[in-house]
C-alpha positions in Angstrom: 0.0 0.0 0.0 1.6 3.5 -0.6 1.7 5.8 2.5 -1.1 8.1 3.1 0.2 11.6 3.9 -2.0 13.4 7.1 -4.2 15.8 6.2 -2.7 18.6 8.3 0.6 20.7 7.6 2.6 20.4 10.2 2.4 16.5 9.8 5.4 16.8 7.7 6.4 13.2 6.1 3.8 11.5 8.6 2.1 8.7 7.4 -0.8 6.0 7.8 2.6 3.7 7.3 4.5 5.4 10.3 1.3 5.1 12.7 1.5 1.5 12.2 5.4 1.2 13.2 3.9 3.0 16.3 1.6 -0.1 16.5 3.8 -2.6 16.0 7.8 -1.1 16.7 10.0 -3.7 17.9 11.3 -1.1 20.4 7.8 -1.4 22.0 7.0 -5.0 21.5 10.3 -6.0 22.6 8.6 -8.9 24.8 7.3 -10.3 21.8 3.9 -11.6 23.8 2.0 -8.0 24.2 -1.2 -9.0 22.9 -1.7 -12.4 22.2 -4.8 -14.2 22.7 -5.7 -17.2 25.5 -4.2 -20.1 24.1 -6.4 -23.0 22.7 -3.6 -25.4 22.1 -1.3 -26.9 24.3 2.4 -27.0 24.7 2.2 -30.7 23.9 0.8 -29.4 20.6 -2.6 -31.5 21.7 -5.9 -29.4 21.3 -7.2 -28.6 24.8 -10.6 -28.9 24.3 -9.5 -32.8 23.7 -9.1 -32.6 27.5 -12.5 -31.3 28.8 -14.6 -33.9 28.0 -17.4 -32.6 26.2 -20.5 -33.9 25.1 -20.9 -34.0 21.5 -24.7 -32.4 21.8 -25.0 -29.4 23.8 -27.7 -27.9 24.8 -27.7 -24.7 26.6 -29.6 -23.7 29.6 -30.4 -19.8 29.8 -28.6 -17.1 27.5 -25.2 -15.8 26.9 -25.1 -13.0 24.2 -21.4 -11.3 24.5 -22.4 -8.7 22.0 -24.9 -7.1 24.8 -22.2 -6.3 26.8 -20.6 -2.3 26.9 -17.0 -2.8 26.4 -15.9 -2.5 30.0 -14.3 -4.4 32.4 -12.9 -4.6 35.9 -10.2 -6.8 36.1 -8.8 -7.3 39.7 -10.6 -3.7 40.7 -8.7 -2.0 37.7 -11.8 -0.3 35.3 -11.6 -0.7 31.7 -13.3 2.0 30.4 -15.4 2.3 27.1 -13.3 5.2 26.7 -10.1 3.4 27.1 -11.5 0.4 24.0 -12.4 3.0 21.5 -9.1 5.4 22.1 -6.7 1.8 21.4 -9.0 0.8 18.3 -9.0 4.6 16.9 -5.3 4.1 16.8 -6.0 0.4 14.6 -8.6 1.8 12.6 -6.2 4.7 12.1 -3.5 1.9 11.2 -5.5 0.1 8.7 -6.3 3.9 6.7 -10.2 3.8 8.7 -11.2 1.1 5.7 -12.8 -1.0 8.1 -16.3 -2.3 8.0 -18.8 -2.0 10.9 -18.6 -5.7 11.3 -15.3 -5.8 11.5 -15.0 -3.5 14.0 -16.9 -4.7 16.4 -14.7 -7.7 16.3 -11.8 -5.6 16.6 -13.4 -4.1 19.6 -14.1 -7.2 20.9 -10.2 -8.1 20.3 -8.7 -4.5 21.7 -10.9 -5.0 25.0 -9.3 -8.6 25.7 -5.7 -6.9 24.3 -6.1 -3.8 27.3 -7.1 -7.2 30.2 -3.9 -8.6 29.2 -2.0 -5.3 29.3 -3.6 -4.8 33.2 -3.3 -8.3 34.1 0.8 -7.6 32.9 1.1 -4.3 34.6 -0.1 -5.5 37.9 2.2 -8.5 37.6 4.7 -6.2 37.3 3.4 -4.2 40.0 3.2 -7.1 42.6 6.9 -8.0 41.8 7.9 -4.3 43.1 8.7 -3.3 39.2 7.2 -0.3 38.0 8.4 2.1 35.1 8.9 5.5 35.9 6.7 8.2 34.5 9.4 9.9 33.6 10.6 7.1 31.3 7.4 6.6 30.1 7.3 10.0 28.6 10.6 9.9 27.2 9.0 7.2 25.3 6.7 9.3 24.1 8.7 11.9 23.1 10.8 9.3 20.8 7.3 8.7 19.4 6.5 11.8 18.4 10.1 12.8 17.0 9.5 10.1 14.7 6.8 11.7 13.4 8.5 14.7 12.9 6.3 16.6 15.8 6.4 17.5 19.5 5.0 15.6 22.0 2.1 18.2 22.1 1.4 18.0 18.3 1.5 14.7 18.3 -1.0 14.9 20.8 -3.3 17.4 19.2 -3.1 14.9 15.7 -4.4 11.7 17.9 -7.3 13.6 19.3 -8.3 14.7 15.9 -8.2 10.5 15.4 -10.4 9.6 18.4 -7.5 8.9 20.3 -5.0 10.4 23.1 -1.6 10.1 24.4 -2.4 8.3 27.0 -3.6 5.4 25.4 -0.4 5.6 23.6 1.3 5.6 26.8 -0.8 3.1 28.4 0.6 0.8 26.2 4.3 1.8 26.5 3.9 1.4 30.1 2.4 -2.1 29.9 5.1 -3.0 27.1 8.2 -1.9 29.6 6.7 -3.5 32.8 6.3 -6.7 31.5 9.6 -7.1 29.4 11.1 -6.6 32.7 9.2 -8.9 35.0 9.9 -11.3 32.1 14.0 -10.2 32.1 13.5 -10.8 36.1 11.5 -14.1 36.3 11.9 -15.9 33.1 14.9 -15.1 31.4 18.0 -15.7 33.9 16.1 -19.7 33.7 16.4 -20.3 30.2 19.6 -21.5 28.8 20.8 -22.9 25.3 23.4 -25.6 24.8 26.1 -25.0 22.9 25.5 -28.6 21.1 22.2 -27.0 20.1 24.3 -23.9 18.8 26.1 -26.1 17.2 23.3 -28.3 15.4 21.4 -25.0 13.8 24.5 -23.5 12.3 25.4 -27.2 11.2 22.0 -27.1 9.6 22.6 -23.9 8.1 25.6 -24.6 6.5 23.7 -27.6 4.5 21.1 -25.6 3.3 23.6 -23.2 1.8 22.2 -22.1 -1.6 18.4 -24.0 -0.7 15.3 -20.8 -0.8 14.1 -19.0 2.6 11.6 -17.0 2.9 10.4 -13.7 5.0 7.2 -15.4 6.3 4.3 -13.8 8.1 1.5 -15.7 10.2 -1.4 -15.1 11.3 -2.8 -18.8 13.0 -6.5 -19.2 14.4 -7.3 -22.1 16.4 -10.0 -23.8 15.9 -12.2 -26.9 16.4 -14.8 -29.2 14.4 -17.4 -27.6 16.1 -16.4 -23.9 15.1 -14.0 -24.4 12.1 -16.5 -23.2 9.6 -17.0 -20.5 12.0 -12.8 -19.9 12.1 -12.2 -20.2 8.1 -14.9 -18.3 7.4 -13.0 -15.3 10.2 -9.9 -16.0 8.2 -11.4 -14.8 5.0 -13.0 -11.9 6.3 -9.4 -11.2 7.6 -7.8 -11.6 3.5 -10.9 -9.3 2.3 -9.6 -7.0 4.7 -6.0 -7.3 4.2 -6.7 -6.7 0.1 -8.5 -4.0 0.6 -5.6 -2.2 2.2 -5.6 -3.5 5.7 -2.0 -4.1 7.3 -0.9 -7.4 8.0 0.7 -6.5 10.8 -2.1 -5.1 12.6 -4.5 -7.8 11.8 -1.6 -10.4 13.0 -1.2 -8.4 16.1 -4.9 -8.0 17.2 -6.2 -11.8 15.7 -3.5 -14.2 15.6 -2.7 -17.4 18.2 0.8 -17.6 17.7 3.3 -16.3 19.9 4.4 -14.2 16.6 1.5 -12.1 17.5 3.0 -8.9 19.4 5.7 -8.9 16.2 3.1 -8.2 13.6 3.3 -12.1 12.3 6.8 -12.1 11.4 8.4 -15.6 11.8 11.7 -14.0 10.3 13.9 -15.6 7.5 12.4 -19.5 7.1 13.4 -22.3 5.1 10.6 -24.6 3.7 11.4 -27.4 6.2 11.1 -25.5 9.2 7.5 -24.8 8.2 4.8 -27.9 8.5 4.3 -29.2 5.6 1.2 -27.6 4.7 2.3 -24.1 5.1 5.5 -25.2 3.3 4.1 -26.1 0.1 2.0 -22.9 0.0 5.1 -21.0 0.4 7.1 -22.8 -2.2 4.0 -22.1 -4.6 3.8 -18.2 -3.6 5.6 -14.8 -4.9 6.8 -11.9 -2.7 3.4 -9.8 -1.4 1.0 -12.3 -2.0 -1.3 -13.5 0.8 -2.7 -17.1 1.1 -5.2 -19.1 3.1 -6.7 -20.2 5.1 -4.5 -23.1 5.1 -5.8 -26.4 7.4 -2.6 -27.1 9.6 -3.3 -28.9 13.1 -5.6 -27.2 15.5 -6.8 -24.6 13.3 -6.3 -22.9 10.2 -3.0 -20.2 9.0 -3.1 -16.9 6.6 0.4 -16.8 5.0 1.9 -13.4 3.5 5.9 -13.9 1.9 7.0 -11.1 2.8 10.6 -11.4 0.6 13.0 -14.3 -0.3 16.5 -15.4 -0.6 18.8 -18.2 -1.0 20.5 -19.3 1.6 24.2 -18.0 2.8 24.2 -17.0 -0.8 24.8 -13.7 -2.4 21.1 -11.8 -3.7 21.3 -9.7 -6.8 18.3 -8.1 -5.1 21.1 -6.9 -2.2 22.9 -4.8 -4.9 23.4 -0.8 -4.4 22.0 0.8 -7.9 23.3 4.5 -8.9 20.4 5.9 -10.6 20.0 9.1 -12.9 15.7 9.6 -12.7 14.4 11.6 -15.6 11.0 12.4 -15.4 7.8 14.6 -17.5 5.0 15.9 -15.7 1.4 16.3 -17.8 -0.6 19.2 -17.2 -4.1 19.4 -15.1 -6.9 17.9 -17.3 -4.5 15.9 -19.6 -6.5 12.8 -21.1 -5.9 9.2 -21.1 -5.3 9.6 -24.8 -3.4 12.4 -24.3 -0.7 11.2 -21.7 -0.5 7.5 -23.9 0.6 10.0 -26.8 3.2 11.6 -24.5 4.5 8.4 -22.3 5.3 7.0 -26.0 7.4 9.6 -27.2 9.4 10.1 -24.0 9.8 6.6 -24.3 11.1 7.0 -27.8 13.3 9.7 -26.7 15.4 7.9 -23.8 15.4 4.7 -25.6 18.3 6.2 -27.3 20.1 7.5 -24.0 23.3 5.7 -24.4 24.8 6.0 -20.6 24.0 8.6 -17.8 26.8 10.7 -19.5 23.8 11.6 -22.0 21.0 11.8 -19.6 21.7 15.4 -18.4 21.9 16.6 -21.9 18.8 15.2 -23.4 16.5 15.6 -19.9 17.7 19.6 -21.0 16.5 19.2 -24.7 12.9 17.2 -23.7 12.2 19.4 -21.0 12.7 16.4 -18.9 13.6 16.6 -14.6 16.5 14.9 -14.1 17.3 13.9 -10.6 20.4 11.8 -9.1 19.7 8.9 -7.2 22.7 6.8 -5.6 23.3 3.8 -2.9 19.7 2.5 -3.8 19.1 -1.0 -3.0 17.7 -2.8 -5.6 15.8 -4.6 -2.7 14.1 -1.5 -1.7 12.1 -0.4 -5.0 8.6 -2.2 -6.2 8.3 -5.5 -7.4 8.2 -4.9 -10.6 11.0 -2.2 -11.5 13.2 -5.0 -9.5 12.3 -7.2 -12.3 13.6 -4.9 -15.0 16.9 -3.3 -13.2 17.9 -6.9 -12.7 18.5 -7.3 -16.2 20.0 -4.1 -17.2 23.3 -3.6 -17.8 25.1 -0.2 -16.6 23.9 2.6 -18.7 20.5 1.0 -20.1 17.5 2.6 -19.2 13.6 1.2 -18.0 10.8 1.7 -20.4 8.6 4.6 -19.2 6.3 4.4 -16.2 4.0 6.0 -14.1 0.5 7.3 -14.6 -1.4 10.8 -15.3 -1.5 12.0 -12.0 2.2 11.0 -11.0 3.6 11.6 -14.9 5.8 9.4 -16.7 9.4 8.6 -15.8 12.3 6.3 -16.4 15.7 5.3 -14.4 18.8 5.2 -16.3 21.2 2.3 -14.7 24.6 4.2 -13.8 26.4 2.0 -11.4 26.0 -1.2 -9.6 27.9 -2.3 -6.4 26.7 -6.1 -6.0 26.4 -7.6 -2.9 28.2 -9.9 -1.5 27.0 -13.2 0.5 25.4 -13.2 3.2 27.1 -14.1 6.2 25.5 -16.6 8.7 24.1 -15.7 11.8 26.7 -15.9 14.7 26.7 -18.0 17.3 25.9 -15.1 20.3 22.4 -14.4 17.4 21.9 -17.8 17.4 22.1 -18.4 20.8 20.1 -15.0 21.6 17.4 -16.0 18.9 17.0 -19.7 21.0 17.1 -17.9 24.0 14.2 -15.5 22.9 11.8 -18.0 21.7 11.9 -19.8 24.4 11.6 -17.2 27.1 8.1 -16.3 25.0 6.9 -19.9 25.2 7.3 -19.2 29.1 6.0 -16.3 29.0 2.8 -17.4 26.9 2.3 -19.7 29.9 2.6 -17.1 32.5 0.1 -14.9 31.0 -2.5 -18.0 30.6 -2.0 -18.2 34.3 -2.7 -14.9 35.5 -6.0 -14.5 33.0 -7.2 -17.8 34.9 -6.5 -16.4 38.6 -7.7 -13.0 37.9 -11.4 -11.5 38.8 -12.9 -10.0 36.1 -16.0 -8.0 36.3 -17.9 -7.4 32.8 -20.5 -4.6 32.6 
């Protein structure tokens, strides 16, 4: 999706995009479990409904209807306010450019409201282990926020109640995100350890699939059961509709997925095919970069699969290479035509089809009242799909047919260095170890949360 710039001046560069880093920054999901939903699956990888013995006919004695409830809670005497669910979901709507339907709303309010329970029941952890972040840090958080948006903390304020929102929401969050990375540093992490025979055996591993395809994979995994899996696929393609309509990924992955990936927006990181069950494998095999897939059946539920990007492995990726690029470029005037524009795109193209080298580009963006604009350490990696494509097969000094489109104008990039890159060098042993280390503290961490959402009081109104 191309970034949306805010509708107010001193936004600067702001964008829908940059809200959604806010959503999902590494630097505030650093416990990589903010967020995730109660778990349906256990450790074991056995379904834990398997385990409750329940009769196959139900019937139901009086009525339960969860959509009659205001979105507040209590939970251990800490109010959840209705205030407090439509400030966080103002921030997702915000995320996902407000293209959200009224049904799916309500689910996401349904989802934010269980998200803010797990963010008290997490600070008041925290709380009850003598840990709690200072204000001060909280708003020096804050601050960073904002700079990154180019604004002070009381702009950035002013732009997020114009969105149904506030800064402390924002800070709400931050706060819950810091308390609990540290009970988890505190509790968790000093008890997990990594063998340096399992170090061993990964980079071993790695070294074999030298040359074999990974992928950038992103997840987003429903649980589900016979009883509700039409229910659950039927979610998951709602989810998609979403997604192609704009939605991000991340924020759907974040707010809807099982999988401890969750607070990370989905991301699994760099994957090789048989790290991945074999369902989601051969969908991933089958896929190109940006395309989204599911839902795929895999056991005890169903998966959405977005490739993010793709490489070989420990090899070197043309895509890696730093492109020096000479951008000339023709604008069309307000109220040019379709026909009009076609007419002009195909006789800039037969113009710079005869640039020979960026020694000539100058010259002849001077003669065809052309921009010209110097563009260098690009990586190839960085620019769209399809321009990849074509740069990938041009040699220095060709050009790109035209491209572009009436509103944008017509343009073309002339090919005037290329540094390629080199291989990529395998993960370390401290990464390794640190990655190991990581997954495993959020497997923990997973369990401590299911605990304290089944010992805490919670009070619906």
């Amino acid at each position: 999706m191309q970034p949306v710039v805010f509708p107010f001046s001193r936004i600067g560069s702001a964008t829908v995009e940059g809200l959604r880093t806010l959503l999902l920054s590494s630097a505030l999901l650093a416990t990589g479990v903010a967020g995730t939903a109660a778990q349906t699956v256990d450790d074991d990888g056995s379904v834990a409904t398997q385990q409750l013995n329940l009769p196959k006919d139900v019937t139901v004695f009086g009525k339960s209807d969860p959509n009659v409830r205001k979105a507040t809670a209590i939970v251990n005497g800490r109010i959840i306010t209705g205030t407090d669910v439509d400030q966080r979901l103002a921030l997702i709507l915000t995320a996902n450019g407000g293209k959200v339907s009224p049904e799916e709303k309500e689910r996401l309010r349904v989802q934010v409201l269980r998200n803010l329970i797990d963010e008290t029941l997490q600070i008041q952890e925290a709380a009850a282990n003598d840990i709690k972040v200072d204000r001060a840090e909280i708003d020096q958080s804050y601050e960073r926020v904002a700079a990154n948006f180019r604004q002070s903390p009381a702009q950035f304020e002013q732009y997020l109640r114009t969105q149904g929102s506030s800064s402390a929401s924002i800070k709400r969050q931050i706060e819950g995100e810091l308390a609990w990375s540290r009970l988890l540093r505190r509790n968790i992490q000093p008890f997990v350890n990594v063998s340096e025979d399992e170090v061993k055996s990964v980079i071993d591993r790695m070294n074999a699939a030298k040359g074999s395809e990974e992928y950038r994979i992103g997840e987003i995994y429903l649980s589900a059961t016979p009883e509700n899996q039409a229910q659950i696929v039927a979610n998951a393609r709602n989810i998609i509709e979403q997604i192609k309509q704009g939605g991000s990924f991340a924020a759907y992955a974040r707010q809807f997925s099982e999988a401890s990936t969750a607070a990370v927006g989905g991301d699994l990181g760099w994957v090789r095919p048989g790290q991945l069950p074999d369902e989601l494998a051969k969908a991933a095999t089958e896929m190109q970069v940006g395309q989204i897939a599911g839902p795929i059946p895999v056991p005890g539920g169903v998966s959405l699969l977005y490739v993010m990007d793709k490489r070989k492995v420990l090899t070197a990726d043309p895509r890696d290479a730093l492109l020096s690029l000479k951008q000339l470029s023709v604008s069309f005037p307000p109220n040019t035509t379709k026909e009009q524009a076609s007419a002009r795109a195909a006789a800039f193209a037969a113009q710079t089809k005869t640039i020979k080298g960026c020694g000539e580009a100058n010259a002849l963006g001077a003669r065809i009242g052309a921009d010209v604009v110097d563009n260098d350490n690009v990586k190839l990696r960085d620019l769209p799909p399809q321009l990849q494509d074509i740069l990938l097969g041009l040699q220095v000094g060709q050009a790109t047919p035209p491209f572009g489109s009436i509103s944008d104008g017509v343009r073309v990039l002339v090919v005037c260095g290329r540094d390629e890159a080199g291989a990529a060098a395998a993960p370390n042993r401290e990464q390794i170890m640190a990655q190991m280390e990581e997954e495993r503290v959020n497997k923990r961490a997973r369990i401590y949360l299911r605990d304290l959402r089944r010992d805490a009081v919670i009070d619906y109104n």
